[in-house]
SEDRENZA-307680 format. One record per residue (C-alpha): residue number from 1; residue in one letter; chain; x, y, z. Coordinates in Angstrom, 3 decimals. Layout:
+------+------+-------+----------+----------+----------+
| resi | resn | chain |       xx |       yy |       zz |
+------+------+-------+----------+----------+----------+
|  NUM |    a |     A |        X |        Y |        Z |
...
+------+------+-------+----------+----------+----------+
END
This chain:
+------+------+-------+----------+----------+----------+
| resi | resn | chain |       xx |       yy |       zz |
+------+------+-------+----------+----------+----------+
|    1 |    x |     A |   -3.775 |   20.679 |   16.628 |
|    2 |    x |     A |   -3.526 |   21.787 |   13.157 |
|    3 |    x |     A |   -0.788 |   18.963 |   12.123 |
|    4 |    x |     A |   -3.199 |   16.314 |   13.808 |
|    5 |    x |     A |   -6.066 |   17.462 |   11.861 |
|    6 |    x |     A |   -3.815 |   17.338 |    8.768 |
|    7 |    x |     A |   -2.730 |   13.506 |    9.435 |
|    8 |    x |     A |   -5.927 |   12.546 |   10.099 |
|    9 |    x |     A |   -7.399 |   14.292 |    6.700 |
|   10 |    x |     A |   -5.336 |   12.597 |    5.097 |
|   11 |    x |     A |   -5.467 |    9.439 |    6.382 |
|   12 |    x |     A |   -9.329 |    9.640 |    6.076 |
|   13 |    x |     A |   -8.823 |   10.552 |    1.923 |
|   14 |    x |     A |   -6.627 |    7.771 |    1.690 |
|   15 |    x |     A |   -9.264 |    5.265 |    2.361 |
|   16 |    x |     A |  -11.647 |    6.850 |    0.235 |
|   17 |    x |     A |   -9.239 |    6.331 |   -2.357 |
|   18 |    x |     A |   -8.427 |    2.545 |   -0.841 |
|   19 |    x |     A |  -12.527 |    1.923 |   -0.906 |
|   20 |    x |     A |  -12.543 |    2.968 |   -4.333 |
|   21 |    x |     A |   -9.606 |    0.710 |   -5.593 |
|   22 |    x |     A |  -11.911 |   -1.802 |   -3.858 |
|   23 |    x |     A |  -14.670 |   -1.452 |   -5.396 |
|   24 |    x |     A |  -12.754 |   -1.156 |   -9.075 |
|   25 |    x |     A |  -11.415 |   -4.747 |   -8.338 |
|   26 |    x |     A |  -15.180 |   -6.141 |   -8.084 |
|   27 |    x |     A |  -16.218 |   -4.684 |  -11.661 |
|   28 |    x |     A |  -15.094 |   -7.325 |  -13.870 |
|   29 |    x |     A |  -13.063 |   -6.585 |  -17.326 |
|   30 |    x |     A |  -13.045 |   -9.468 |  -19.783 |
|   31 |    x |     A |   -9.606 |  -10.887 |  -18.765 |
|   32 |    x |     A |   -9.966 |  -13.112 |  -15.336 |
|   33 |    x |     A |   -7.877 |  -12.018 |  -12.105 |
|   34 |    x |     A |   -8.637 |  -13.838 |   -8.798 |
|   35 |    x |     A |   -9.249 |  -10.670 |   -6.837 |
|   36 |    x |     A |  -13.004 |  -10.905 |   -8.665 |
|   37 |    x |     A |  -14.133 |  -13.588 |   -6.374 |
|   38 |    x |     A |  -12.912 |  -12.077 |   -2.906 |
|   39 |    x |     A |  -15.819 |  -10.677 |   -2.306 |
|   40 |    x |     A |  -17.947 |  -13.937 |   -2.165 |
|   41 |    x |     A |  -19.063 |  -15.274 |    0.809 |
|   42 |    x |     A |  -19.984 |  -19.526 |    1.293 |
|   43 |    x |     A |  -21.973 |  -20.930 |    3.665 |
|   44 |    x |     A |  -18.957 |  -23.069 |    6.076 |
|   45 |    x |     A |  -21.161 |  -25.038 |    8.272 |
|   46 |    x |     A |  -23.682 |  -22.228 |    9.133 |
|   47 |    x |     A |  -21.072 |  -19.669 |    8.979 |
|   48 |    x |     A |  -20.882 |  -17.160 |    6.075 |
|   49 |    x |     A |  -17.055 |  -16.933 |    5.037 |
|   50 |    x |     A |  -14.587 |  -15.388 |    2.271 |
|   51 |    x |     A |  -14.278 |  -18.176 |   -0.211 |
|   52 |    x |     A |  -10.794 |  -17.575 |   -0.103 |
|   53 |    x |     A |  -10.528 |  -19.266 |    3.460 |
|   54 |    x |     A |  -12.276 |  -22.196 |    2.167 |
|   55 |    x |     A |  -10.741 |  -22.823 |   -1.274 |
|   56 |    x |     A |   -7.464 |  -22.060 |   -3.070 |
|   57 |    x |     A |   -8.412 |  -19.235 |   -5.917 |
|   58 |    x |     A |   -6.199 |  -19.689 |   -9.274 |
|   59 |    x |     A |   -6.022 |  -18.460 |  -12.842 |
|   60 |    x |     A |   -6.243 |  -21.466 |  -15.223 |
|   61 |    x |     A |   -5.728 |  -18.941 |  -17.983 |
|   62 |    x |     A |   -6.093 |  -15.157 |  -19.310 |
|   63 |    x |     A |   -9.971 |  -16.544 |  -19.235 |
|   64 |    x |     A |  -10.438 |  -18.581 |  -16.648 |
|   65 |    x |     A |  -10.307 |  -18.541 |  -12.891 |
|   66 |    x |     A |   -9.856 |  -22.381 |  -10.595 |
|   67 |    x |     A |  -11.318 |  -22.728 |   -7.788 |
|   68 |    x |     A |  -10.053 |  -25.702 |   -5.709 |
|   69 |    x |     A |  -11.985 |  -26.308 |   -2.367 |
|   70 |    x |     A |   -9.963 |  -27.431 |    0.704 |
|   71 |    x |     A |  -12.876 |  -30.366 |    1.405 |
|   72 |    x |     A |  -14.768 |  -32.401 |   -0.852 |
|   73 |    x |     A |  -18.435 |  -31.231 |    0.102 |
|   74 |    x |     A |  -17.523 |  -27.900 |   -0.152 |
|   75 |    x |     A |  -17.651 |  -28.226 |   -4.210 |
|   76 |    x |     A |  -21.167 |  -27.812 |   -4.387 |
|   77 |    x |     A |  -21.957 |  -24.757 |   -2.050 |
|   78 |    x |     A |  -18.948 |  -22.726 |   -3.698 |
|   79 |    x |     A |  -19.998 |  -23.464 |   -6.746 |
|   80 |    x |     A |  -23.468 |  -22.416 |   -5.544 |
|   81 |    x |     A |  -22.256 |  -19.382 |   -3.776 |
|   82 |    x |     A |  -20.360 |  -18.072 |   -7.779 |
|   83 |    x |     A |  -23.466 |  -18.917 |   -9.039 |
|   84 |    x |     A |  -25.699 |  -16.474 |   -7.400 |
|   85 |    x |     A |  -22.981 |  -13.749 |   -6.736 |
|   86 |    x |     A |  -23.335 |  -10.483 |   -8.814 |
|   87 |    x |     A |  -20.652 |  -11.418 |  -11.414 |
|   88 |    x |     A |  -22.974 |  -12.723 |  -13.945 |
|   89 |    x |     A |  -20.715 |  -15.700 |  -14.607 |
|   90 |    x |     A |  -21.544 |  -19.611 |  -15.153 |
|   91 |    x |     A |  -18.863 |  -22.058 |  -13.209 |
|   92 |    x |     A |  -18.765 |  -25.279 |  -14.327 |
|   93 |    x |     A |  -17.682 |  -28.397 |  -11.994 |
|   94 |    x |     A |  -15.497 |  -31.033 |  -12.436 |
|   95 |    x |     A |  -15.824 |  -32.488 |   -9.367 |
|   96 |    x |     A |  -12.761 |  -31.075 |   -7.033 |
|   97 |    x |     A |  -11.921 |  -27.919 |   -9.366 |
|   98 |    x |     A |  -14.365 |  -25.647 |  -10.402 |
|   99 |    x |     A |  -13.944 |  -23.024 |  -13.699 |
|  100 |    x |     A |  -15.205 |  -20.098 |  -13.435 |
|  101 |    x |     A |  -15.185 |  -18.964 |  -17.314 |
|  102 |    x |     A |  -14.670 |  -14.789 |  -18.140 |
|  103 |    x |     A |  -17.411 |  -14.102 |  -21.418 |
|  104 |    x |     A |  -16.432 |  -11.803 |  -23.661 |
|  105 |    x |     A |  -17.976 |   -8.536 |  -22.806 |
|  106 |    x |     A |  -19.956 |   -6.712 |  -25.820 |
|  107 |    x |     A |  -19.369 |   -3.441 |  -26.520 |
|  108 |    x |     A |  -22.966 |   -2.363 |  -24.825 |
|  109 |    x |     A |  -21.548 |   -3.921 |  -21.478 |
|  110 |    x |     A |  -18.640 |   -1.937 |  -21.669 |
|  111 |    x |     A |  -20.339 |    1.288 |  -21.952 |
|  112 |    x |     A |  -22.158 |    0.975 |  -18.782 |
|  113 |    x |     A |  -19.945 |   -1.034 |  -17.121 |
|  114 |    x |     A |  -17.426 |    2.235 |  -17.960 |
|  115 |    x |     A |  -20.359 |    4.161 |  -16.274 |
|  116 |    x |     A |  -20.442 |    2.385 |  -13.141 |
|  117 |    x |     A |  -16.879 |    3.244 |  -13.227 |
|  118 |    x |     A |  -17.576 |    6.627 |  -13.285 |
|  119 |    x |     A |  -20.568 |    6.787 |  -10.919 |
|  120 |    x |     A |  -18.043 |    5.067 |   -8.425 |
|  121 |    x |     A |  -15.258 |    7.894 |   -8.778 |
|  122 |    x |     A |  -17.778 |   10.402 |   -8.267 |
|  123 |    x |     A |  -18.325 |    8.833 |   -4.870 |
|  124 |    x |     A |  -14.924 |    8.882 |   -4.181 |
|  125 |    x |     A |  -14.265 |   12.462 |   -5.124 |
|  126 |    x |     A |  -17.304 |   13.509 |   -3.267 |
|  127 |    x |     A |  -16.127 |   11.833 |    0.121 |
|  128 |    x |     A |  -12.751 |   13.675 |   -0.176 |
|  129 |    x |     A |  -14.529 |   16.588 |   -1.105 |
|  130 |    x |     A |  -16.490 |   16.349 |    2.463 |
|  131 |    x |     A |  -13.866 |   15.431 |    4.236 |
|  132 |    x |     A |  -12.573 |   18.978 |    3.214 |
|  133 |    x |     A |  -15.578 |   20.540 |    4.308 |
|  134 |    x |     A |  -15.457 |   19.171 |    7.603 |
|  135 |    x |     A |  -11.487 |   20.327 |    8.281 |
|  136 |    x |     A |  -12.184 |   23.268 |    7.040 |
|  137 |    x |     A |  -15.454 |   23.630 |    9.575 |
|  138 |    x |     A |  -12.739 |   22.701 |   12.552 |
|  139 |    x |     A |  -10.391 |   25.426 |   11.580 |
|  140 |    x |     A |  -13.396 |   28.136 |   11.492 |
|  141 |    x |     A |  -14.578 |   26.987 |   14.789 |
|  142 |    x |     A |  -11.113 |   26.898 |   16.293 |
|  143 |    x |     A |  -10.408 |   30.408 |   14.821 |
|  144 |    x |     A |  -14.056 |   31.778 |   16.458 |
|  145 |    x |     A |  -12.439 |   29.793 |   19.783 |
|  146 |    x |     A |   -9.004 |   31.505 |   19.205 |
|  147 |    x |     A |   -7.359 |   28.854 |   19.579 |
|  148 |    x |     A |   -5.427 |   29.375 |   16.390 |
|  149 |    x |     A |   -4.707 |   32.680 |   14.052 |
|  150 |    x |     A |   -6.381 |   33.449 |   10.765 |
|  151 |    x |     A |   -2.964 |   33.429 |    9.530 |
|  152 |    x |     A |   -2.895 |   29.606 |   10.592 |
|  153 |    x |     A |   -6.136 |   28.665 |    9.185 |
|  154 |    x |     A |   -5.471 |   30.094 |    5.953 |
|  155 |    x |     A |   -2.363 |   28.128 |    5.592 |
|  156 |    x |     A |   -3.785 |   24.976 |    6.917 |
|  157 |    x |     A |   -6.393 |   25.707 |    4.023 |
|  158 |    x |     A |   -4.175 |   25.596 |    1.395 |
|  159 |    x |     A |   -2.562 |   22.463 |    2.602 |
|  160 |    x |     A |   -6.015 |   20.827 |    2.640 |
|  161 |    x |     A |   -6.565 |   22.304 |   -0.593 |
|  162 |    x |     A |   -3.118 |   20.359 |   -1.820 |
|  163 |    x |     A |   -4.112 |   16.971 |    0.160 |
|  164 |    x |     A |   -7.590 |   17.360 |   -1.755 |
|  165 |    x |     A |   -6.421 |   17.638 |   -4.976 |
|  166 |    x |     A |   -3.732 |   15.157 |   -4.529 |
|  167 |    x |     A |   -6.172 |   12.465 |   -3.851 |
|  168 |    x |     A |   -8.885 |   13.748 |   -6.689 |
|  169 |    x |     A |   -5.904 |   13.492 |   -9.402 |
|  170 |    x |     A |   -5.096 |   10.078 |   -7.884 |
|  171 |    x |     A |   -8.938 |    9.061 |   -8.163 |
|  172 |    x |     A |   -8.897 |   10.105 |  -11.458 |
|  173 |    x |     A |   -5.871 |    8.234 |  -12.614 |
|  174 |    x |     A |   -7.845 |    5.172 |  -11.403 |
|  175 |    x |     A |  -10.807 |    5.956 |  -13.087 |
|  176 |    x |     A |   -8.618 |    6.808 |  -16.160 |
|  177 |    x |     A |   -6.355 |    3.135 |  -15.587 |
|  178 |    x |     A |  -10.290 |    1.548 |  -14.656 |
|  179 |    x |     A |  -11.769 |    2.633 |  -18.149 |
|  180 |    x |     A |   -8.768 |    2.451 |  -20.459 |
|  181 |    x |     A |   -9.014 |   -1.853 |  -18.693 |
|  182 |    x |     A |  -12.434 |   -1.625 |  -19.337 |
|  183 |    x |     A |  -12.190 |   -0.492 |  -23.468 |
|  184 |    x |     A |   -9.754 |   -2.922 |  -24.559 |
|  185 |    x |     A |  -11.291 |   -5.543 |  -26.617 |
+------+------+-------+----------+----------+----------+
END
């Protein structure tokens, strides 16, 4: 019982921590990477899909992301669907490819954008933290059931403990990697 609530701890931190890499991936840095657009959805003939099952997502350059649609009339609704995403970017058409320019960020933008970053690791950290809590519940009520030892919850404690700050120190080394990204001009 206790090894299955271990596993499945654990498996529950590690996609807190998979959520958060996630969401790092969507908060843009000023160089260009293709994993920026996945979360964009276009309108496919009434059905709202992943642009990257209806066009081919490049890097021109360190600035600069090309997006190629697999059908002509798709140009204008991607383009339309960048457009209004929460990027805050401007693509510009050229008729079957479609740039999607990276501006600069200013040192204000960084700053909050770095605070975001934060706000989002504190999330994280929080979910693992509950996810603690609630083991930790299940050992207390299986001790009141005596269905294990105190000996055994205290142990299974302190390898919850371990698993929890495994996963915080591996948050913050994203946070850390996230920021450091974030900073360089």
């Amino acid at each position: 019982m206790i090894a299955e609530l271990k596993k499945t701890i654990e498996h529950k931190m590690q996609k807190s921590v998979e959520a958060l890499k996630s969401g790092l991936v969507k908060i843009r840095t000023g160089r260009a990477h293709t994993g920026l657009l996945d979360h964009i959805q276009v309108d496919y003939y009434g059905n709202m899909t992943p642009i990257g099952q209806v066009a081919n997502v490049t890097l021109i350059d360190a600035r600069t992301i090309g997006v190629q649609p697999w059908e002509k009339p798709m140009v204008a609704k991607v383009e339309k669907a960048i457009r209004d995403s929460d990027l805050g970017v401007n693509p510009a058409n050229t008729g079957e490819i479609i740039r999607v320019p990276m501006p600069p960020l200013t040192e204000e933008r960084r700053r909050e954008l770095a605070k975001i970053v934060k706000h989002e690791g504190e999330g994280a950290k929080v979910a693992v933290r509950n996810l603690r809590r609630d083991a930790n519940q299940h050992l207390k009520d299986a001790v009141r059931d005596k269905t294990i030892s105190e000996d055994e919850e205290r142990r299974a404690e302190e390898d919850i403990q371990k698993l929890t700050d495994r996963h915080i120190a591996e948050i913050d080394k994203l946070l850390a990697q996230k920021e450091q990204e974030l900073m360089q001009v």
